[in-house]
C-alpha positions as CSV (number, residue, x, y, z in Angstrom):
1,X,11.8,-13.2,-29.1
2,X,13.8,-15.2,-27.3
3,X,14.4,-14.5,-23.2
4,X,18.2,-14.3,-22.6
5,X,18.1,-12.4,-19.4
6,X,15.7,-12.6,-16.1
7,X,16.3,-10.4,-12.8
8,X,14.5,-9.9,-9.8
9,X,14.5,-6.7,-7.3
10,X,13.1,-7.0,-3.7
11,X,12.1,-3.6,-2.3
12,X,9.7,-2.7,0.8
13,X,7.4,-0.4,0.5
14,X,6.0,1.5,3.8
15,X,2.4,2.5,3.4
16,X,2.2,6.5,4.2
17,X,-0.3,5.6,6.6
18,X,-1.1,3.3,9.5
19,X,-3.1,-0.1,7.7
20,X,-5.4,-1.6,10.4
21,X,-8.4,-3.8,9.7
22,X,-10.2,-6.8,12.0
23,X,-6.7,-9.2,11.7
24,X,-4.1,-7.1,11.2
25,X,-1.8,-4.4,10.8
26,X,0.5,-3.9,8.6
27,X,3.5,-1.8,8.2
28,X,5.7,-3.2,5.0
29,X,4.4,-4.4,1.3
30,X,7.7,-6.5,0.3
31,X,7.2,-6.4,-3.5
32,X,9.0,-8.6,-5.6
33,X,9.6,-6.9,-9.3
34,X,11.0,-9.3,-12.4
35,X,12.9,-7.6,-15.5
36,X,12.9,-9.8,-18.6
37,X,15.0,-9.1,-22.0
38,X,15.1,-11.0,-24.9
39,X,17.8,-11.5,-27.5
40,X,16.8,-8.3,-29.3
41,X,17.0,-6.2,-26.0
42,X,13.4,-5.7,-25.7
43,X,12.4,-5.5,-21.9
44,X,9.6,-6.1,-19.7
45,X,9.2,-5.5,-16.0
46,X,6.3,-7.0,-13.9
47,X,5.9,-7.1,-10.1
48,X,3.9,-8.9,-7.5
49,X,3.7,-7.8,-3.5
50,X,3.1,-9.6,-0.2
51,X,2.1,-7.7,3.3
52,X,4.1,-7.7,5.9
53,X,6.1,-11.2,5.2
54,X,6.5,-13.8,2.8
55,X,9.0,-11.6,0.3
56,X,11.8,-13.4,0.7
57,X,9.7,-16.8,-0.2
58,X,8.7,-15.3,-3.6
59,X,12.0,-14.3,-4.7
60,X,13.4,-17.7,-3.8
61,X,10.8,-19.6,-5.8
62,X,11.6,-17.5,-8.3
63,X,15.8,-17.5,-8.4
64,X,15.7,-21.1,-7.8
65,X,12.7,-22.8,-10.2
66,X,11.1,-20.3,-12.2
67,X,13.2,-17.6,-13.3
68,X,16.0,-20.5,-14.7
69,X,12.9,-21.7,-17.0
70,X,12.3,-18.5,-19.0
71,X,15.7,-18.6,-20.4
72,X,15.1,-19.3,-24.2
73,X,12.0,-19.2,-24.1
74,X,9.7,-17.7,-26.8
75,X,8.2,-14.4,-24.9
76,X,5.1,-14.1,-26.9
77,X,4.3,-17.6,-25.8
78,X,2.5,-16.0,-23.0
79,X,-0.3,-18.8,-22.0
80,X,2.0,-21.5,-22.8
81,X,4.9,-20.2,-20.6
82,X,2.2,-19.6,-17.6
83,X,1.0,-23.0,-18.0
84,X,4.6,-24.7,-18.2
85,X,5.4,-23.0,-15.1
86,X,2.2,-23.7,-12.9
87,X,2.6,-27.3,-13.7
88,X,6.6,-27.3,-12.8
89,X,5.1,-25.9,-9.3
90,X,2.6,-28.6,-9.0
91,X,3.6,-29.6,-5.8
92,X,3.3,-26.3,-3.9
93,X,0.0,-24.9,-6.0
94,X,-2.6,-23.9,-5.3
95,X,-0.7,-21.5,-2.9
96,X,-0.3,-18.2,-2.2
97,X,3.8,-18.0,-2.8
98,X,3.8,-19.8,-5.9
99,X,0.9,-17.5,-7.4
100,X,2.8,-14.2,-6.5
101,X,5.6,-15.5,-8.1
102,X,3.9,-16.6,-11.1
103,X,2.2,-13.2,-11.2
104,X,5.8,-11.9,-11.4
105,X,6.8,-13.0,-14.6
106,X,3.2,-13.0,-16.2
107,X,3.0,-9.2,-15.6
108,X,6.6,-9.2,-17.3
109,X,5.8,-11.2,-20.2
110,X,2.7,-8.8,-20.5
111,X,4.5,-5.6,-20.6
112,X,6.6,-7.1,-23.2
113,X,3.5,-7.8,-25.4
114,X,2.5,-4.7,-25.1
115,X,5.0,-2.7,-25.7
116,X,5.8,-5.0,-28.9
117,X,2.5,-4.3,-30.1
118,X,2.3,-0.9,-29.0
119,X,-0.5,-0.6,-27.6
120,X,-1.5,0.2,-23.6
121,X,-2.6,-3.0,-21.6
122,X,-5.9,-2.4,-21.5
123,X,-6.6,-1.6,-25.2
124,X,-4.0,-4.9,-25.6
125,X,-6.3,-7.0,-23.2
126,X,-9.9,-5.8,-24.0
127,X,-10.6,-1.9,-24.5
128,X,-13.7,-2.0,-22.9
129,X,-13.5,1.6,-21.2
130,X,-11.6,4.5,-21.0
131,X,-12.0,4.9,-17.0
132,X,-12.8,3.4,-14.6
133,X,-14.8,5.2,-10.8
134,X,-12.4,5.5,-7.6
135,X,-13.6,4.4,-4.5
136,X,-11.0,4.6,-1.5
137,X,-10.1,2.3,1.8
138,X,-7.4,5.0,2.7
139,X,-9.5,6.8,5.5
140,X,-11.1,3.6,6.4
141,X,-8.8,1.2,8.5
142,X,-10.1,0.1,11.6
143,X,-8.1,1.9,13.8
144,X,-9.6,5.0,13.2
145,X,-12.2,7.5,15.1
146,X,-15.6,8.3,13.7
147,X,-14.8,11.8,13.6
148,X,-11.9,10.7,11.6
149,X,-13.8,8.4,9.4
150,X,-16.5,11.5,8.4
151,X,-13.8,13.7,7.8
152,X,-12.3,11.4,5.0
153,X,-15.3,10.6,3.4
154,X,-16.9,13.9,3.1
155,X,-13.3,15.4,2.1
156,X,-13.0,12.5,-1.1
157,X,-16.4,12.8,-2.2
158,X,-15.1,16.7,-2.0
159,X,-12.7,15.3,-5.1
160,X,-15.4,13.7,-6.8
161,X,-14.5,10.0,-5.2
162,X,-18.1,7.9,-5.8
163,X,-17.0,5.7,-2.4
164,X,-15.5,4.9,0.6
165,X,-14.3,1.6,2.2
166,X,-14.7,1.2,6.2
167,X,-13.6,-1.5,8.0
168,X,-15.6,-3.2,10.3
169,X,-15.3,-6.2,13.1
170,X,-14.8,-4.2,15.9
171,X,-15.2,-6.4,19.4
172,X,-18.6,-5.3,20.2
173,X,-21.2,-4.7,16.9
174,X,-23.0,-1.7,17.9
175,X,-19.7,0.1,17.3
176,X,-19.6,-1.1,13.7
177,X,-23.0,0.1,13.4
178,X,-22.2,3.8,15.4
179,X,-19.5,4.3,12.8
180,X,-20.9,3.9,9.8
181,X,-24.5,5.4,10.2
182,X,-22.0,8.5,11.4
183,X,-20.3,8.3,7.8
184,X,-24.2,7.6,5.7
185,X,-25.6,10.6,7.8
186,X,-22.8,12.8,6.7
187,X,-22.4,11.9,3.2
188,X,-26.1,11.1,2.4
189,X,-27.7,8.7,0.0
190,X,-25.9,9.4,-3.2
191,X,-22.4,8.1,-2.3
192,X,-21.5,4.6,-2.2
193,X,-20.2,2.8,1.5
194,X,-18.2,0.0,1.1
195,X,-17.5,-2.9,4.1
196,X,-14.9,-5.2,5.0
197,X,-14.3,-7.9,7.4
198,X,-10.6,-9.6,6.4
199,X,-12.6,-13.3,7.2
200,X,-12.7,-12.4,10.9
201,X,-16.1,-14.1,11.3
202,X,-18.2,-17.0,12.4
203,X,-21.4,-17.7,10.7
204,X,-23.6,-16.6,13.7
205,X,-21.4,-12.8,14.0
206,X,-22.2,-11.9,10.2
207,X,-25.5,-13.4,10.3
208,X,-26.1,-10.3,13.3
209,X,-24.1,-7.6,12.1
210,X,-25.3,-7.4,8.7
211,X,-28.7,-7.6,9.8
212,X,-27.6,-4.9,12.2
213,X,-26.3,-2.9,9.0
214,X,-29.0,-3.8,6.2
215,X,-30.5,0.3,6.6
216,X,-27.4,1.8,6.1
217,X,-27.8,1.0,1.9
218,X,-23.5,-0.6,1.5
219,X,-22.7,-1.6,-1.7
220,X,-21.4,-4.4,-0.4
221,X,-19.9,-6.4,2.8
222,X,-16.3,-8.0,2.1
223,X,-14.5,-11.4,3.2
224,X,-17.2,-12.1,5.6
225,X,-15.6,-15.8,6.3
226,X,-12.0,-17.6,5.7
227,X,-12.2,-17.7,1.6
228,X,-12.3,-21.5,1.3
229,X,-15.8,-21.3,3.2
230,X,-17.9,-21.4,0.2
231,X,-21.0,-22.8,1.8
232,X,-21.2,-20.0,4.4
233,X,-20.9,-17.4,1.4
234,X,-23.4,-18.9,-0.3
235,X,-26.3,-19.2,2.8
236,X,-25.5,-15.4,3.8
237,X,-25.6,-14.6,0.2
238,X,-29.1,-16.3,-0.1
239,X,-29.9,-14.5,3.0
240,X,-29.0,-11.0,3.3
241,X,-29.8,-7.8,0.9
242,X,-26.6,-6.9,1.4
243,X,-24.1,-7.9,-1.5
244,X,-21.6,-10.3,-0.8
245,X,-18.0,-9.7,-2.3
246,X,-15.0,-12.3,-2.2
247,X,-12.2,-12.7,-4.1
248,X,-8.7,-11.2,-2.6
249,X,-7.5,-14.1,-0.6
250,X,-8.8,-16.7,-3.4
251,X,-5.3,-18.1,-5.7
252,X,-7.2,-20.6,-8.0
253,X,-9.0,-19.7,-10.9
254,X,-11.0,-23.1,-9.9
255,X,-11.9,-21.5,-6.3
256,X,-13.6,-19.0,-8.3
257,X,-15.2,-21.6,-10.4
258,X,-16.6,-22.7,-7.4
259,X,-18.0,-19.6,-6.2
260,X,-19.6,-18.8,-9.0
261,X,-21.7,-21.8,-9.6
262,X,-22.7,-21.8,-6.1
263,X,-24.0,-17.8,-6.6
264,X,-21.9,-17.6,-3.4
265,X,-20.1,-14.1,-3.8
266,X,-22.0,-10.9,-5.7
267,X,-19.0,-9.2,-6.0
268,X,-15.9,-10.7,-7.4
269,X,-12.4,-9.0,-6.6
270,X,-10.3,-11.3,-8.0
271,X,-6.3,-9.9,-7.0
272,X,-3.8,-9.9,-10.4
273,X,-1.0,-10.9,-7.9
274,X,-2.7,-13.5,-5.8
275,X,-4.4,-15.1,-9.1
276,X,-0.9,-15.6,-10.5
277,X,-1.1,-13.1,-13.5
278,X,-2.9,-11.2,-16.0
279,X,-3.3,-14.0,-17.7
280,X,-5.9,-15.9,-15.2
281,X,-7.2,-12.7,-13.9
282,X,-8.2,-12.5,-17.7
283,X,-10.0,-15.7,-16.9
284,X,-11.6,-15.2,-14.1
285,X,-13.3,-11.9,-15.0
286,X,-14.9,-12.9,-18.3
287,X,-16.0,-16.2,-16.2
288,X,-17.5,-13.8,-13.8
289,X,-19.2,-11.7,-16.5
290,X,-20.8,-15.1,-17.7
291,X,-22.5,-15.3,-14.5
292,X,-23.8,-11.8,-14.8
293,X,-21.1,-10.2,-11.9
294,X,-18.8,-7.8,-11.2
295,X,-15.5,-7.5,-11.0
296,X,-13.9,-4.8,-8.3
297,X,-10.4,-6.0,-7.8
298,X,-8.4,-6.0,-4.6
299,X,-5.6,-3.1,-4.1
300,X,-2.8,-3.0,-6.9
301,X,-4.7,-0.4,-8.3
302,X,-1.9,1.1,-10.9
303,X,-1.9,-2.3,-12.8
304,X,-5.9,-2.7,-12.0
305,X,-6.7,0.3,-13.6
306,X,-5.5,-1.0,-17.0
307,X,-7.4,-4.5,-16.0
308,X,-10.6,-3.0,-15.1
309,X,-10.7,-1.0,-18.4
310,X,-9.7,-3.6,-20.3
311,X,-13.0,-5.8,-19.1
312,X,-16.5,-5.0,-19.9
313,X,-18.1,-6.0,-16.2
314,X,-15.5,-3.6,-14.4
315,X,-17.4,-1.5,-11.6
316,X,-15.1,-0.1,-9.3
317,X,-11.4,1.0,-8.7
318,X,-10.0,0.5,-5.1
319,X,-7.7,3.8,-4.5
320,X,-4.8,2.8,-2.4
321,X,-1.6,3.7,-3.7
322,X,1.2,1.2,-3.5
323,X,4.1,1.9,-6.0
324,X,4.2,6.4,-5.5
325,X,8.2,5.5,-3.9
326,X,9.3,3.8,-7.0
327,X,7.4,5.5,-9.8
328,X,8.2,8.9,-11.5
329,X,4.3,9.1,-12.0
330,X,1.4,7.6,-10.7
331,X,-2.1,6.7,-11.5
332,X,-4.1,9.5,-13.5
333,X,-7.2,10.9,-11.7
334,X,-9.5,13.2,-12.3
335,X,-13.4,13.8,-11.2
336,X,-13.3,10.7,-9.5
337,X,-12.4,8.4,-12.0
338,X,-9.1,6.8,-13.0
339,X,-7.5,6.8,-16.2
340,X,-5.4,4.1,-17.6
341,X,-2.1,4.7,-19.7
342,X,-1.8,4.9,-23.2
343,X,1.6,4.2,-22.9
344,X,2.7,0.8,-24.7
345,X,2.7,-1.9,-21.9
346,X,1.7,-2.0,-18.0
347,X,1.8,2.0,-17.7
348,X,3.9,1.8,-15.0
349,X,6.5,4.5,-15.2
350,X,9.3,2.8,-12.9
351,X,11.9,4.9,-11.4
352,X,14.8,2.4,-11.8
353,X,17.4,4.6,-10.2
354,X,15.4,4.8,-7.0
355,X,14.5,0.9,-7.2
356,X,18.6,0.2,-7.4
357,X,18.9,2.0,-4.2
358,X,16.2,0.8,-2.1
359,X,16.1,-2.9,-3.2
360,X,16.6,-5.3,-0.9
361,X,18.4,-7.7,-3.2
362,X,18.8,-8.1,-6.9
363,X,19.4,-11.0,-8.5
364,X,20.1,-12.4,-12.3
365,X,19.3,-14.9,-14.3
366,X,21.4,-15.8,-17.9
């Protein structure tokens, strides 16, 4: 199954609403998707994303060094193709740029398995569930009121959603505090409150606020410190009731190694795009299910749905839709829950003539 053909679209996607946490805001997911098709005309189509810049980066790495590789190359050589190119990008990995291209053509090469075998991804890379719980960030950015953040929550636990997402580093803490025991007192006990702090921290500020936050009963406080801060993880982890979760901005495999012998995250959410692939997110969340965690990956959620239900240490779903634009169909929901696709390969129902519109460039490989 030789590769004879490799292209690349470049389309930017605007969020249908206003994306604000404790760093940024962010108006534009550039997403980078990669066709494959081999000599008998069997085709696979993967996709990575950046936010806000960095796009045109990823499609240069891959018209330029990665893309001109695949040609003759066996497609069902998955692991060794992924290999072959991480190596030939030695000098600019670990980094984000060359993982999001990588992820790419690993998604690609995926889809193509599966739909050779035909069988879904997640049956394909595990089959561990069927679904997979919904919690959402969507009502949760930063920006927004209190009134506002209430009236999301109790309005998705309406739809059977098991959890919300609020961000917090606002400047002062007592404001962190004032919003969310506004969104525990209206949704009580049973639901699930999720935190995140996009790495805008010192040690001294999350040592505070999450003692500041310990009543409240989250699931979990996110990205407290930059991601290569692995001690400070670790000390707040051996510290605070509150679980620790880390994963999104982390591009190695090995970064996760490091992690998880230091017990320095509780939660992993290991990103299929900023990993480079299926194939290492495959890694990394049987790694983390050796040392008894869980995996709740960041966004991406119409390939993560397959991932998570593909894994056995899967907890949660994050519900913030990316690709509705460019798909004739989305993500199946119901009761809270996600379903993945039983459609052979990623389960992502592209709508091609609305993605030769709207890209941004398109370029081929022979």
């Amino acid at each position: 199954m030789k590769i004879v053909k490799a292209e690349v679209f470049l389309v930017d996607l605007k969020p249908k609403v206003k994306r604000t946490d404790a760093i940024q805001s962010f108006e534009s997911q550039e997403t980078p998707i990669v066709r494959l098709t081999t000599e008998d005309n069997e085709i696979g189509e993967g996709y990575s994303y950046t936010i806000g810049t960095g796009g045109s980066s990823v499609v240069a790495l891959l018209k330029d060094h990665l893309l001109p590789r695949l040609i003759g190359c066996d497609a069902t050589m998955v692991e060794q193709i992924w290999q072959s190119l991480l190596f030939s990008t030695h000098a600019t990995s670990v980094g984000a740029i060359t993982s999001l291209a990588l992820a790419a053509i690993d998604t690609a090469l995926w889809d193509l398995r599966c739909r050779r075998a035909g069988l879904p991804l997640y049956r394909l890379a595990g089959g561990a569930h069927k679904r997979i719980r919904l919690y959402t960030t969507e009502g949760g950015w930063l920006h927004l009121s209190t009134e506002e953040l209430v009236a999301d929550a109790l309005e998705v636990k309406r739809q059977g959603f098991g959890g919300s997402k609020v961000k917090i580093g606002s400047p002062q803490a007592s404001r962190d505090v004032e919003r969310l025991e506004a969104v525990r007192e209206a949704v009580g006990d049973d639901y699930c409150i999720m935190t995140d702090c996009n790495q805008a921290f010192r040690y001294s500020e999350a040592k505070q606020r999450l003692a500041l936050l310990e009543h409240l009963d989250l699931s979990w406080v996110e990205e407290p410190f930059l991601a290569h801060d692995v001690d400070s993880h670790r000390v707040l982890c051996e510290q605070s009731r509150i679980p620790i979760a880390v994963g999104e901005s982390i591009y190695s495999i090995h970064h996760f190694k490091e992690y998880l012998q230091a017990n320095a995250a509780d939660i992993i959410q290991v990103d299929v795009a900023r990993i480079g692939g299926i194939t290492p997110w495959l890694k990394v969340a049987h790694m983390a299910e050796c040392f008894n965690k869980f995996v709740c990956p960041h966004f991406l959620m119409e390939l993560h749905v397959s991932l998570c239900c593909a894994v056995r240490n899967s907890l949660w779903l994050e519900y913030i839709p990316q690709l509705d634009s460019i798909t004739r169909s989305g993500v199946t929901i119901a009761e809270g829950y996600a379903h993945p696709s039983e459609t052979p390969g990623l389960g992502i129902d592209w709508d091609w003539e609305r993605i030769g519109r709207e890209a941004l460039l398109h370029l081929v490989v022979e």
